[in-house]
N, CA, C and O atoms as a GROMACS GRO file, in nm:
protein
  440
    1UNK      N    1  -0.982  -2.683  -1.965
    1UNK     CA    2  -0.971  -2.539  -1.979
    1UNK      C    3  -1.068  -2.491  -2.086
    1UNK      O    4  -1.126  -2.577  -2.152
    2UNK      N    5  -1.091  -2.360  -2.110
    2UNK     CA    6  -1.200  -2.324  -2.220
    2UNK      C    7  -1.090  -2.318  -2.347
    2UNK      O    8  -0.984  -2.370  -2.381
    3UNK      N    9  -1.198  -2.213  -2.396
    3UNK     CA   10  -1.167  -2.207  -2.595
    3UNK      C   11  -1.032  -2.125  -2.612
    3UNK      O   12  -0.970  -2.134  -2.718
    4UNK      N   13  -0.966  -2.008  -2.465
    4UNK     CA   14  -0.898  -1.968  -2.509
    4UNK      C   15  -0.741  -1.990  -2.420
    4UNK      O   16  -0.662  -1.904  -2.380
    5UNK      N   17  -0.737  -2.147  -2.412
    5UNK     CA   18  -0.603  -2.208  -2.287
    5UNK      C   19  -0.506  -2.208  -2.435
    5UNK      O   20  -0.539  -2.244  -2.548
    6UNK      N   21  -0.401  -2.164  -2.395
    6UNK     CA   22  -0.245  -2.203  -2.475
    6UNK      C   23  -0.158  -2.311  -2.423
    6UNK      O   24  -0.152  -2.336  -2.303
    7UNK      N   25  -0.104  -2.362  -2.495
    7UNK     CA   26   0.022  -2.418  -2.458
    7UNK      C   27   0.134  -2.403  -2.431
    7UNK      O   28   0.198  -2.319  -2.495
    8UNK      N   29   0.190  -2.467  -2.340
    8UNK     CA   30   0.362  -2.445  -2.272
    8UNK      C   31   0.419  -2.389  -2.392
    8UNK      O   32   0.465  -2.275  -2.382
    9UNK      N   33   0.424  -2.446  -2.504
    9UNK     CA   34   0.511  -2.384  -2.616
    9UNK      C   35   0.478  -2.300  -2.737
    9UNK      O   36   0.540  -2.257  -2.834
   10UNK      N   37   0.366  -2.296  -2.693
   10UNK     CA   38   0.335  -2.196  -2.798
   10UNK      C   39   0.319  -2.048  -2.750
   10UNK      O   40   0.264  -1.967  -2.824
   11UNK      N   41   0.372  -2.006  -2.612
   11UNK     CA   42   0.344  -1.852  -2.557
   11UNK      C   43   0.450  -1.813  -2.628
   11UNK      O   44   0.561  -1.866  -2.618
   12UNK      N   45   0.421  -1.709  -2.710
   12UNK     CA   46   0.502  -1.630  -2.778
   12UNK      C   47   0.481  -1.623  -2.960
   12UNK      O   48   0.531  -1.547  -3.043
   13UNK      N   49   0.388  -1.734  -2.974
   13UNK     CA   50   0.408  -1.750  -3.093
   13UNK      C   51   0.273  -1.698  -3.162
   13UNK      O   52   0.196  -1.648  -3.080
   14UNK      N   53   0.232  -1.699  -3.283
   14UNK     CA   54   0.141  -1.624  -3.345
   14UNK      C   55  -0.015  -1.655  -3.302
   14UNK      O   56  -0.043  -1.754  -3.234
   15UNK      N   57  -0.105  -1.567  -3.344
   15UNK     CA   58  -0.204  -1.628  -3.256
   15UNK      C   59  -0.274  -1.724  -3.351
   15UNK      O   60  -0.251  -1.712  -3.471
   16UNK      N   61  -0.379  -1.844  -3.296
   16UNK     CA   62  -0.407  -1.927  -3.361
   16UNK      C   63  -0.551  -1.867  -3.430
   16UNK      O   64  -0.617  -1.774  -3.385
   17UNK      N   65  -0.584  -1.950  -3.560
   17UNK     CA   66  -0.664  -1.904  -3.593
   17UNK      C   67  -0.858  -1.991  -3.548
   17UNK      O   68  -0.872  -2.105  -3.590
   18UNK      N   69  -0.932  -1.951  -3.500
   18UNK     CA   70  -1.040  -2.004  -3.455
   18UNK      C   71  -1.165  -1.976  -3.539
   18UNK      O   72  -1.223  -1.892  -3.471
   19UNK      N   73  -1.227  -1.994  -3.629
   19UNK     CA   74  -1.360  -2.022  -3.728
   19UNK      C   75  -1.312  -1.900  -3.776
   19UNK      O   76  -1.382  -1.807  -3.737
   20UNK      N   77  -1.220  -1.866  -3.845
   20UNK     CA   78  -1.107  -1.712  -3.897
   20UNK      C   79  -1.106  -1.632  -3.851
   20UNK      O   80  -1.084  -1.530  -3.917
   21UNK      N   81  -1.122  -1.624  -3.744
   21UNK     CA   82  -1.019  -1.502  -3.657
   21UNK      C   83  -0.964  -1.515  -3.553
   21UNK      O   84  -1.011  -1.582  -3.461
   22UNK      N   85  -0.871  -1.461  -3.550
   22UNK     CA   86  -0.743  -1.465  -3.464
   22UNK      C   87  -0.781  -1.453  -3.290
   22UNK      O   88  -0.857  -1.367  -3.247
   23UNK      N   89  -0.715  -1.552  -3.208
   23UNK     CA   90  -0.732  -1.559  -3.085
   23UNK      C   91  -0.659  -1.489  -3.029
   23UNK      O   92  -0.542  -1.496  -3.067
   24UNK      N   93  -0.689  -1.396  -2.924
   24UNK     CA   94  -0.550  -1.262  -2.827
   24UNK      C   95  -0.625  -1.285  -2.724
   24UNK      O   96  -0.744  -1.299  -2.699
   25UNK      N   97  -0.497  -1.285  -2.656
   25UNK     CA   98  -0.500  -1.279  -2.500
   25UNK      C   99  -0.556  -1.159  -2.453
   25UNK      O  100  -0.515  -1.052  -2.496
   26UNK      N  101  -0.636  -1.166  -2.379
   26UNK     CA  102  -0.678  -0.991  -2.341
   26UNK      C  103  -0.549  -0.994  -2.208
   26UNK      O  104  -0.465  -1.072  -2.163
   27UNK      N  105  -0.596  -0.869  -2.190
   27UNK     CA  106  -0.483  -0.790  -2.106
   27UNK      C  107  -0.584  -0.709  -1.981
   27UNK      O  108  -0.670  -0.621  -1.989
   28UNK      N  109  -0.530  -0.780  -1.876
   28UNK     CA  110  -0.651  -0.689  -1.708
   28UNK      C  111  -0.698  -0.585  -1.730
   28UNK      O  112  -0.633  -0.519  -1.810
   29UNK      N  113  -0.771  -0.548  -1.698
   29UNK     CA  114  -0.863  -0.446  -1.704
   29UNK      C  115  -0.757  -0.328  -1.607
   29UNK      O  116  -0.669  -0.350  -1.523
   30UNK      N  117  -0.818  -0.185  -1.669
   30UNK     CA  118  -0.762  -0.124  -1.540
   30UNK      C  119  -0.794  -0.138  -1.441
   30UNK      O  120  -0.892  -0.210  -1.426
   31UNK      N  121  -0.710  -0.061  -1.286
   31UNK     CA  122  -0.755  -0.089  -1.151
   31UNK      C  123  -0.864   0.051  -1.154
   31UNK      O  124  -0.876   0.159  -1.211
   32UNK      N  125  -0.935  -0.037  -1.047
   32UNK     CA  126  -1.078   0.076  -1.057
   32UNK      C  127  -1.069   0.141  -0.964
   32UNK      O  128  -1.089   0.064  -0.871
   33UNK      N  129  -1.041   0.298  -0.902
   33UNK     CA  130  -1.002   0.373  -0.809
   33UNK      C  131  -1.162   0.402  -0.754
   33UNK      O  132  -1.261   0.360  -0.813
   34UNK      N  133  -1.163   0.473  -0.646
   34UNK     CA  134  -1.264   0.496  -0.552
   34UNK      C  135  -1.347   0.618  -0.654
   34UNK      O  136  -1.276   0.689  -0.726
   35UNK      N  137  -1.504   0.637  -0.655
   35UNK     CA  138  -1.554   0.720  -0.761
   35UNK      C  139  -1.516   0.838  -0.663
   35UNK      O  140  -1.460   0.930  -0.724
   36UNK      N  141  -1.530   0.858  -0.531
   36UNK     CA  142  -1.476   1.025  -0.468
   36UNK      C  143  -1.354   1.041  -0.487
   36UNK      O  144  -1.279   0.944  -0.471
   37UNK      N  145  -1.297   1.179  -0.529
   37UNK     CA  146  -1.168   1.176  -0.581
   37UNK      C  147  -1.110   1.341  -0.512
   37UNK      O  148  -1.102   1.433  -0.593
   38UNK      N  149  -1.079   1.363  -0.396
   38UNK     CA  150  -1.058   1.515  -0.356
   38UNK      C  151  -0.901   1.551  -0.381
   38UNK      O  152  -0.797   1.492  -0.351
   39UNK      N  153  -0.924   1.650  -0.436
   39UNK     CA  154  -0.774   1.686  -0.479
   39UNK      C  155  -0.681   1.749  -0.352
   39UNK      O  156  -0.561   1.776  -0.360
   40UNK      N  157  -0.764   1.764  -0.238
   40UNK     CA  158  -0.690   1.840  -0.140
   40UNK      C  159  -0.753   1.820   0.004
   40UNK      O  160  -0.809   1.909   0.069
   41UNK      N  161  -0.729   1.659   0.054
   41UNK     CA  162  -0.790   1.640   0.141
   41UNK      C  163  -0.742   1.693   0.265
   41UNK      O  164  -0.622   1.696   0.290
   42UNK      N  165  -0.853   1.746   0.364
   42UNK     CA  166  -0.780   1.847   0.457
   42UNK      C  167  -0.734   1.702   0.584
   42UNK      O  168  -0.725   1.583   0.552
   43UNK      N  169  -0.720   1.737   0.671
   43UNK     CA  170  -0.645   1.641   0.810
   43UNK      C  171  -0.725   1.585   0.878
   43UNK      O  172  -0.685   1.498   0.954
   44UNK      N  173  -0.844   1.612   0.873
   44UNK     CA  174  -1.009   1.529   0.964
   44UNK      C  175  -1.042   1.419   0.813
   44UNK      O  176  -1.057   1.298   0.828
   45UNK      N  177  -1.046   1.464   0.717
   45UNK     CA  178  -1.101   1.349   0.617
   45UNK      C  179  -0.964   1.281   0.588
   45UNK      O  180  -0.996   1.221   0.486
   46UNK      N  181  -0.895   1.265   0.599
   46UNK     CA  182  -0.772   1.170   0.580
   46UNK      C  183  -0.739   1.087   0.700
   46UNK      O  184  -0.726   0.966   0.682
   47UNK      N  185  -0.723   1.148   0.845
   47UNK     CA  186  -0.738   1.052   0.971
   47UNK      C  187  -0.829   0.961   0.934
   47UNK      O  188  -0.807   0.842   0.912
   48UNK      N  189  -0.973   1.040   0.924
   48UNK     CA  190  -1.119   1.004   0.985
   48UNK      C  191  -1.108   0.822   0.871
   48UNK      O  192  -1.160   0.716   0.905
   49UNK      N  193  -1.028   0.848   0.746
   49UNK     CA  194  -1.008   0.731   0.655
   49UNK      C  195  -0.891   0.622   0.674
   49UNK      O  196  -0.861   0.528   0.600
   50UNK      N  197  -0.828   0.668   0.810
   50UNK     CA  198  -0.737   0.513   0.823
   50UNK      C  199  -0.810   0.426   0.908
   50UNK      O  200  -0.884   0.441   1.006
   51UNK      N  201  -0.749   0.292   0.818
   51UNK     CA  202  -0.813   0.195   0.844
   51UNK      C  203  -0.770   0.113   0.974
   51UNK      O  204  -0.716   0.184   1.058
   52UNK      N  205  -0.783  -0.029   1.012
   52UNK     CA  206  -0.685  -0.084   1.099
   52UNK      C  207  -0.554  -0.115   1.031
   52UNK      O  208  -0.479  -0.039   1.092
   53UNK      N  209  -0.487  -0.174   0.949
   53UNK     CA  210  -0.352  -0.182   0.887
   53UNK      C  211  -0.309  -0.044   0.961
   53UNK      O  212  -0.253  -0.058   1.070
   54UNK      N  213  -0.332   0.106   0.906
   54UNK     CA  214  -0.264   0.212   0.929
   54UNK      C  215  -0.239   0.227   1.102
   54UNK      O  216  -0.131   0.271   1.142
   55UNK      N  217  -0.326   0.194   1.181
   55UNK     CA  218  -0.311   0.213   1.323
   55UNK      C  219  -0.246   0.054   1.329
   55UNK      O  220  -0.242   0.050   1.452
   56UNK      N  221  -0.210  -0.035   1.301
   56UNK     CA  222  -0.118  -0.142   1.312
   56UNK      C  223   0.008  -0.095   1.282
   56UNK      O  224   0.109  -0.120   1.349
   57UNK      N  225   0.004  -0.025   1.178
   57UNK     CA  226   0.174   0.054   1.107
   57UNK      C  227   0.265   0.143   1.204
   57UNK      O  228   0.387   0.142   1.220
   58UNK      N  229   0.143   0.238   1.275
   58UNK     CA  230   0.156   0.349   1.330
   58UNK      C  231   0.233   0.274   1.486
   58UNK      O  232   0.331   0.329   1.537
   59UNK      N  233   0.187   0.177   1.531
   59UNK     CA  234   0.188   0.095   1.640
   59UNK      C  235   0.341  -0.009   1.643
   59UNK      O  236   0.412  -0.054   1.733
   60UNK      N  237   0.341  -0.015   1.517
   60UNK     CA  238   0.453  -0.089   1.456
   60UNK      C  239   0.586  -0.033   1.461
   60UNK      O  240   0.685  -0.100   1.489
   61UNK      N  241   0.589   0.087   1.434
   61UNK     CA  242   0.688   0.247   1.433
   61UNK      C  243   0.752   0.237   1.549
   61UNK      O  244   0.865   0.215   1.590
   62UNK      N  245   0.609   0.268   1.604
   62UNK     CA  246   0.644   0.294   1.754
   62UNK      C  247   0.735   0.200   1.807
   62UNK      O  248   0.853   0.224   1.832
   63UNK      N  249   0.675   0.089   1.824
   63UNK     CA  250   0.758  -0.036   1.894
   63UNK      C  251   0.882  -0.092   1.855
   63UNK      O  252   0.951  -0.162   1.929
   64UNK      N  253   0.921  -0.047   1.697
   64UNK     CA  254   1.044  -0.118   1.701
   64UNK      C  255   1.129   0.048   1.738
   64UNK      O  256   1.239   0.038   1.792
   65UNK      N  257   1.096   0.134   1.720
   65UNK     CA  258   1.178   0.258   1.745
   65UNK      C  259   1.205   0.312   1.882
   65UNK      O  260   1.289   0.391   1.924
   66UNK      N  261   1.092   0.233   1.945
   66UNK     CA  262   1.099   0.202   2.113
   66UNK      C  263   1.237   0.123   2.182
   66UNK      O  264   1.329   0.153   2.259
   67UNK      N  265   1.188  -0.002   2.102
   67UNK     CA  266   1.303  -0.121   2.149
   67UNK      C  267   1.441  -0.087   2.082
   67UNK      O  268   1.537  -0.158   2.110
   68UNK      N  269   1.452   0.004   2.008
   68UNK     CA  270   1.572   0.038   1.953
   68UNK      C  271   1.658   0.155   2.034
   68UNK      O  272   1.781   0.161   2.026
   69UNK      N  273   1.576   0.250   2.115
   69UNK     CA  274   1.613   0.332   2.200
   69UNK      C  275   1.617   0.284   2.328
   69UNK      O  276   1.660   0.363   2.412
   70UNK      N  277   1.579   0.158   2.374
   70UNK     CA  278   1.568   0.065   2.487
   70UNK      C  279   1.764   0.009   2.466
   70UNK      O  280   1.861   0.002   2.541
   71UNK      N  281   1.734  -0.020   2.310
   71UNK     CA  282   1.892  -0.102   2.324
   71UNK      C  283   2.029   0.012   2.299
   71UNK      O  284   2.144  -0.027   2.319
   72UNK      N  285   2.005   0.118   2.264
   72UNK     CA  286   2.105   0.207   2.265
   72UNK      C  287   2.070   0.319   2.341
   72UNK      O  288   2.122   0.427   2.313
   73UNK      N  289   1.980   0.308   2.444
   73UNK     CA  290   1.990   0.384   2.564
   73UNK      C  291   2.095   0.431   2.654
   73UNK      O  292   2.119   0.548   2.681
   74UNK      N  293   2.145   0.343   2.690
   74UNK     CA  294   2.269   0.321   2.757
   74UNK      C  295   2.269   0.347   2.914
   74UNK      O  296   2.258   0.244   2.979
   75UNK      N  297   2.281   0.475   2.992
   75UNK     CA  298   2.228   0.512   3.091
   75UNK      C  299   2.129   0.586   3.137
   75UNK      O  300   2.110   0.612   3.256
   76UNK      N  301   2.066   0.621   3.047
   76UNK     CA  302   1.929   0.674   3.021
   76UNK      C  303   1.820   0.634   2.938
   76UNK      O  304   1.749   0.708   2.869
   77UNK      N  305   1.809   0.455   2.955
   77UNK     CA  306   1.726   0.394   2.855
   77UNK      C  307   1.644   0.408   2.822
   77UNK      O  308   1.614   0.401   2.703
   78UNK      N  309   1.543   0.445   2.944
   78UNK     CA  310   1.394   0.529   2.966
   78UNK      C  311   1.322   0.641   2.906
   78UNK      O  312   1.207   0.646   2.863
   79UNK      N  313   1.427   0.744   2.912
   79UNK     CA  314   1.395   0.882   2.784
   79UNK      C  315   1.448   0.853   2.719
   79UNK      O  316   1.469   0.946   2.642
   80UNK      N  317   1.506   0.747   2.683
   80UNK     CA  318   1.547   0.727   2.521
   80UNK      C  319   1.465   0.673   2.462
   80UNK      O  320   1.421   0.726   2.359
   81UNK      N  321   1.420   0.559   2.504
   81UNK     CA  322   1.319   0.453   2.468
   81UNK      C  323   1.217   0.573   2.429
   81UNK      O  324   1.208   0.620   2.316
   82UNK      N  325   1.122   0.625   2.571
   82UNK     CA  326   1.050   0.718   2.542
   82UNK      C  327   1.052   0.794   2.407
   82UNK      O  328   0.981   0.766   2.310
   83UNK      N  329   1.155   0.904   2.414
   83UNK     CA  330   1.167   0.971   2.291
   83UNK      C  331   1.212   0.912   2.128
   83UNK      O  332   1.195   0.984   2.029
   84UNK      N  333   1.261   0.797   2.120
   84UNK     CA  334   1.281   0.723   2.009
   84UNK      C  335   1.100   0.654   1.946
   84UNK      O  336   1.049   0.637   1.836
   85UNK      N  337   1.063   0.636   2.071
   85UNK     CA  338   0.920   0.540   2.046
   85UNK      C  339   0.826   0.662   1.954
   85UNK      O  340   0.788   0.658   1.837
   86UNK      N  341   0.809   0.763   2.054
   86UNK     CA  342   0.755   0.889   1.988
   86UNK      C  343   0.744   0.938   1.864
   86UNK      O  344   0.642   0.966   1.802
   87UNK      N  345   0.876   0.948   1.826
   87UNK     CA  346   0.951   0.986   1.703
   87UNK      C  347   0.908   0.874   1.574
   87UNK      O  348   0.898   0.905   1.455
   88UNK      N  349   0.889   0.755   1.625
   88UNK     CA  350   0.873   0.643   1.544
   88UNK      C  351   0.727   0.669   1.532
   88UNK      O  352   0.695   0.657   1.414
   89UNK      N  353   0.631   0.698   1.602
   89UNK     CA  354   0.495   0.638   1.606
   89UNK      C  355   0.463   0.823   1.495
   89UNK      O  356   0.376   0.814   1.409
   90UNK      N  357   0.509   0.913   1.505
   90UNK     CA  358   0.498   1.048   1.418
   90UNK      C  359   0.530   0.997   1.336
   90UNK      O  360   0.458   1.015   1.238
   91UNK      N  361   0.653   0.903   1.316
   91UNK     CA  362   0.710   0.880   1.154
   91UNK      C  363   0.562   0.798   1.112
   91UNK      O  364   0.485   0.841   1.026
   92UNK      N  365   0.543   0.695   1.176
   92UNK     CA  366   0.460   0.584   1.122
   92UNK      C  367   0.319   0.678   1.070
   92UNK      O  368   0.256   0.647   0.969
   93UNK      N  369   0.281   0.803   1.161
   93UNK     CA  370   0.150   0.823   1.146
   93UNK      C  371   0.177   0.947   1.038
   93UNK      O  372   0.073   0.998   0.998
   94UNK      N  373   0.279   0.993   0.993
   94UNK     CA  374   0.329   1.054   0.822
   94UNK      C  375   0.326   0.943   0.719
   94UNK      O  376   0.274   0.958   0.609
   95UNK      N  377   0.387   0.825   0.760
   95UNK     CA  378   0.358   0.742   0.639
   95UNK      C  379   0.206   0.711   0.619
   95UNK      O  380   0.157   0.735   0.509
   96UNK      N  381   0.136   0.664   0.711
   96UNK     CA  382  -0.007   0.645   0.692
   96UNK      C  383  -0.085   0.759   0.610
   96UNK      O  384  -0.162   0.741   0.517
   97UNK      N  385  -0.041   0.893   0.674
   97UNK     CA  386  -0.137   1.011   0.642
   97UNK      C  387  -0.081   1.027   0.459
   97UNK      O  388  -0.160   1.078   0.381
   98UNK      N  389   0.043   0.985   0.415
   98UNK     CA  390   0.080   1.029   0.272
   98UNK      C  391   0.041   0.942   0.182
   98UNK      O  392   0.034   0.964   0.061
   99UNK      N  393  -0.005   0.777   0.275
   99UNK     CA  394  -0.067   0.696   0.205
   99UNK      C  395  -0.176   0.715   0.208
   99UNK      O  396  -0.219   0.735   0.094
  100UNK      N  397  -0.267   0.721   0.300
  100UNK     CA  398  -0.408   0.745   0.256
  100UNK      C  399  -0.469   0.870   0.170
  100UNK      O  400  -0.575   0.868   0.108
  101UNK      N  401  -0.376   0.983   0.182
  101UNK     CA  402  -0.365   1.127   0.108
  101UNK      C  403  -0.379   1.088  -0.004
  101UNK      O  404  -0.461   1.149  -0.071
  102UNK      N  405  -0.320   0.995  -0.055
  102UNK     CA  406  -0.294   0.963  -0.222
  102UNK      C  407  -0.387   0.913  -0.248
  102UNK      O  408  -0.460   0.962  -0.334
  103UNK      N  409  -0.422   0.788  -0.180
  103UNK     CA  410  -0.542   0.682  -0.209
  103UNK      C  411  -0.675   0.802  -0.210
  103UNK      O  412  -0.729   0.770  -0.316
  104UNK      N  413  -0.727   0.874  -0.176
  104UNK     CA  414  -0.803   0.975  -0.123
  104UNK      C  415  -0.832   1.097  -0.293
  104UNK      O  416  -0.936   1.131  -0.350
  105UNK      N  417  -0.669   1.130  -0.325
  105UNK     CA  418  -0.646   1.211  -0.432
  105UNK      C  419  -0.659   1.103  -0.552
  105UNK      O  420  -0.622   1.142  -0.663
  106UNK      N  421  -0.702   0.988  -0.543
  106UNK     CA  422  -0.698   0.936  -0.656
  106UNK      C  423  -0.577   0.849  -0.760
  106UNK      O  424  -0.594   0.781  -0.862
  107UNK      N  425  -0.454   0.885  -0.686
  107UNK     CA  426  -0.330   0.872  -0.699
  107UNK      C  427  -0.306   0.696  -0.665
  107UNK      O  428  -0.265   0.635  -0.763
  108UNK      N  429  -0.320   0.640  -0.583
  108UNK     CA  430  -0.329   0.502  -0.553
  108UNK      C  431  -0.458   0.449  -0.533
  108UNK      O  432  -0.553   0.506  -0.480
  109UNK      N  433  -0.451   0.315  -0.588
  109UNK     CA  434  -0.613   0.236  -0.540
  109UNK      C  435  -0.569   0.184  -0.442
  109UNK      O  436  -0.456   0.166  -0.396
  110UNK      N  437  -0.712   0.153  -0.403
  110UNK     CA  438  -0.785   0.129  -0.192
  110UNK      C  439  -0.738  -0.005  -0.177
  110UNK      O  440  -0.755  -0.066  -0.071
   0.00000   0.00000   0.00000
């Protein structure tokens, strides 16, 4: 290891001293957010920025909110399925759009 590895038993304890001065752990850097930063991204630049994950999510919604209206369909499994799947794939594509909104406003890193 280099000049500044600790030991099992010494985390916690004072720092050591090295040709007189004191050894510290640095601490991560901040996370580095995207340099464009729009405070009010309109609905074409926030789509136009999902990635594949977000159309995997959106797809994801859908299908289990599908198969969930498939299993409590009952005698109308078909427009249920239908309209449950729907409902899921809008939910999924609100979560995407509030996540990338943020990432976009600066609010979350990419």
């Amino acid at each position: 290891m280099g000049d500044h590895a600790f030991e099992k038993g010494t985390v916690g304890a004072a720092p050591a001293l090295v040709d007189g001065g004191a050894v510290r752990a640095s601490a991560p850097g901040p996370v580095e957010f995207k340099t464009h930063v729009d405070p009010s991204p309109e609905l074409e630049t926030v789509v136009l920025n999902f990635g594949p994950s977000d159309y995997a999510t959106i797809g994801t919604f859908f299908v289990v909110n599908a198969l969930g209206g498939w299993r409590f369909g009952g005698a109308i499994r078909g427009p249920t399925a239908g309209t449950t799947g729907m409902l899921g794939a809008l939910a999924g594509f609100l979560y995407c759009y509030g996540q990338t909104s943020y990432k976009l406003m600066g609010i979350k890193p990419w």
